[in-house]
C-alpha positions in Angstrom: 0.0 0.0 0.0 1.6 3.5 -1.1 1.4 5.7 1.9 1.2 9.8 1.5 4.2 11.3 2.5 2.9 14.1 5.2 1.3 17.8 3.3 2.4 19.6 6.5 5.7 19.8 8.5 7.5 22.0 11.0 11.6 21.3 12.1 11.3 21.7 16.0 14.7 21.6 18.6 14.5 21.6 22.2 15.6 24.3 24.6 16.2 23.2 28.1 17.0 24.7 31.3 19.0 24.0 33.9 17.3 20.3 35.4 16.9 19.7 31.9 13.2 20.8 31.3 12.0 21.2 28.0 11.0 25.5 28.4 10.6 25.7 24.5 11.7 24.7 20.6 13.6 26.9 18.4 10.9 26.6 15.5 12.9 25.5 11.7 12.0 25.5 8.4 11.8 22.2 7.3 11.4 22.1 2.7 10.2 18.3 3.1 9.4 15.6 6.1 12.2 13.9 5.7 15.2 16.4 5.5 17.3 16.6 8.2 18.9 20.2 8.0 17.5 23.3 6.5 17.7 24.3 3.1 17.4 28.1 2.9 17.9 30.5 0.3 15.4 33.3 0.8 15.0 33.9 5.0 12.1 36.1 4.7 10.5 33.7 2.4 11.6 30.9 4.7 9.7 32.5 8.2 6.9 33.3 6.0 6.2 29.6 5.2 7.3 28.7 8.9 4.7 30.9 10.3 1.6 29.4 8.3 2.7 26.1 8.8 3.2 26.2 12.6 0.7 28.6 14.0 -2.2 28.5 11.0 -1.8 24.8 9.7 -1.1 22.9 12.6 -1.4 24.5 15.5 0.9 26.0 18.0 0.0 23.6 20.8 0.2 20.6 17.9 4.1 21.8 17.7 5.4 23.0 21.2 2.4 21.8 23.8 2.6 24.6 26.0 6.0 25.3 25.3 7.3 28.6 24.2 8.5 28.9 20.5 11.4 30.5 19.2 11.0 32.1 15.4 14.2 33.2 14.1 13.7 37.0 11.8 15.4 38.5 9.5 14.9 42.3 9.1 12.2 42.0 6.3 10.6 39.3 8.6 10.5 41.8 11.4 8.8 44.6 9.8 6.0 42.2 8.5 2.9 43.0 10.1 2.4 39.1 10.2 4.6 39.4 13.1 1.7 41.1 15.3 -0.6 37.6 14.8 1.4 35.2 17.2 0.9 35.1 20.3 2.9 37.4 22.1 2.4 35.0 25.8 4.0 31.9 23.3 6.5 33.3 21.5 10.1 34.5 21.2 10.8 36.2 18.2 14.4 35.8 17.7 16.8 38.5 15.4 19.3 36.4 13.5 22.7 37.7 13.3 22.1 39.6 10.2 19.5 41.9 11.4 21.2 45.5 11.6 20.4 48.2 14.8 19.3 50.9 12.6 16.7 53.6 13.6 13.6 51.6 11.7 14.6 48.4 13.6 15.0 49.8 16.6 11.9 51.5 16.4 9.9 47.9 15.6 11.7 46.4 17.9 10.2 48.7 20.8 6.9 49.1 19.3 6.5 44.5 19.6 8.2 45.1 23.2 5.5 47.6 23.9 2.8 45.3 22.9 4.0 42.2 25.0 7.0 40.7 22.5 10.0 39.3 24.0 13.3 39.0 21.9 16.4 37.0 21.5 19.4 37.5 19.5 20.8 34.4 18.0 24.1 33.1 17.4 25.8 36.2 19.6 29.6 35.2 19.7 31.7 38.4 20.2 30.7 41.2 22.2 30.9 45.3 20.4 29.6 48.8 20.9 27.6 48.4 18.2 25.5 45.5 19.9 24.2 47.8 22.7 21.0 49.0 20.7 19.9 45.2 20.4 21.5 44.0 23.7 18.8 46.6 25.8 15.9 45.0 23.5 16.8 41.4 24.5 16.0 39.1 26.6 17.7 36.1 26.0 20.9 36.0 24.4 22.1 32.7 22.5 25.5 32.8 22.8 27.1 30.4 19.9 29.5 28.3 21.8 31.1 26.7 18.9 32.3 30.1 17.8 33.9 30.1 21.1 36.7 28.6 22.9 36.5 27.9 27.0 38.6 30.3 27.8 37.1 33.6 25.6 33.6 32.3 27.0 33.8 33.3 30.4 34.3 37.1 28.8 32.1 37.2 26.5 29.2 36.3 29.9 31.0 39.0 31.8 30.8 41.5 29.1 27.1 41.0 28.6 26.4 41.0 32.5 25.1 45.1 32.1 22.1 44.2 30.4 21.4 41.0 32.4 20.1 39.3 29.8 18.7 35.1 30.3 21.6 33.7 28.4 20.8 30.7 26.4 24.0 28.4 25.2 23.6 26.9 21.8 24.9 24.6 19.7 26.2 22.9 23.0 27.8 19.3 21.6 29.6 18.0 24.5 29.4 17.4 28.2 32.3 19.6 28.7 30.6 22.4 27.7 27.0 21.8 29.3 29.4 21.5 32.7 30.9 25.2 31.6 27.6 26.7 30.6 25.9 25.9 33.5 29.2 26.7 35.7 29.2 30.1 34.0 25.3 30.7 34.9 23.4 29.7 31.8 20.0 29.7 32.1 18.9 27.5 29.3 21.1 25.0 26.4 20.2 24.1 23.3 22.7 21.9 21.6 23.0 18.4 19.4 24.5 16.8 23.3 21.1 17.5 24.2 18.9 16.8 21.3 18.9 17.0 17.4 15.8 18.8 15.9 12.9 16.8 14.8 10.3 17.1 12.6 6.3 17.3 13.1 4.2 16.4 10.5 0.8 16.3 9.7 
């Protein structure tokens, strides 16, 4: 019998805390049920498709439960009014690295933390001036540990220690660094040593 590959998918990984509870899922474009990692060309077009499927098409609580859901942005993302749909008690929208602090993002930015938003910045691996529009928006900060060696990392957390952000360690492969994370005061891990993402279909 020929079974229907799933119409409907959304890549999901697990972000943890510090007893190792699941607190939410970084939310992943997925282009078909079976791929593994993401195939992007187009970020704006890739939230876009993200969005319908996870919060229109299956349901928020089908993908995190009662979870919170990270959905990365890129600036054309941000200024979508799309943005102002999801449920601002659920989700973290999360700026990806290539999202700018000008004055028209800066100004969105305060306008979706006026209305209840909450905001990450995601793979944060060296510290400048010129993060300290974006650093009194967030937070969470995901600090890229990979990017990072152990002895740069402890730094990096006392740099950002101003803003007092919930700092989120990802891409966290190996016990060695979950023990230095959560030595250093990370709140929350994400990281293959914890879990790969995986797919929901429908």
């Amino acid at each position: 019998m020929h079974t229907r590959s799933p119409d409907v998918f959304v890549g999901r990984q697990p972000i943890l805390d510090r007893e190792h509870h699941v607190v939410a899922y970084e939310l992943l474009f997925r282009a078909a049920a079976t791929e593994t990692e993401a195939r992007i060309a187009d970020d704006g077009l890739a939230t876009a498709r993200l969005i319908t499927r996870a919060f229109c098409d299956l349901g928020i609580r089908t993908v995190v439960g009662k979870a919170h859901a990270f959905v990365n942005l890129d600036a054309k993302s941000l200024m979508s009014a799309a943005i102002e749909t999801l449920p601002r008690e659920q989700v973290v929208l999360e700026l990806l690295e290539t999202v700018e602090a000008d004055d028209r993002i800066l100004r969105r930015c305060r306008a979706l933390q006026a209305k209840g938003y909450r905001f990450a910045l995601d793979d944060f691996y060296r510290y400048s001036k010129a993060c300290d529009p974006l650093l009194e928006i967030a937070d969470i900060v995901k600090i890229d540990v990979l990017m990072l060696d152990p002895q740069s990392l402890p730094e990096l957390v006392r740099c950002l220690k101003p803003w007092r952000p919930i700092l989120l360690a990802e891409k966290v492969e190996s016990r060695q660094c979950a023990r230095q994370c959560l030595a250093l005061g990370f709140q929350f891990f994400q990281g293959f040593f914890f879990a790969r993402p995986a797919v929901v279909a429908a």
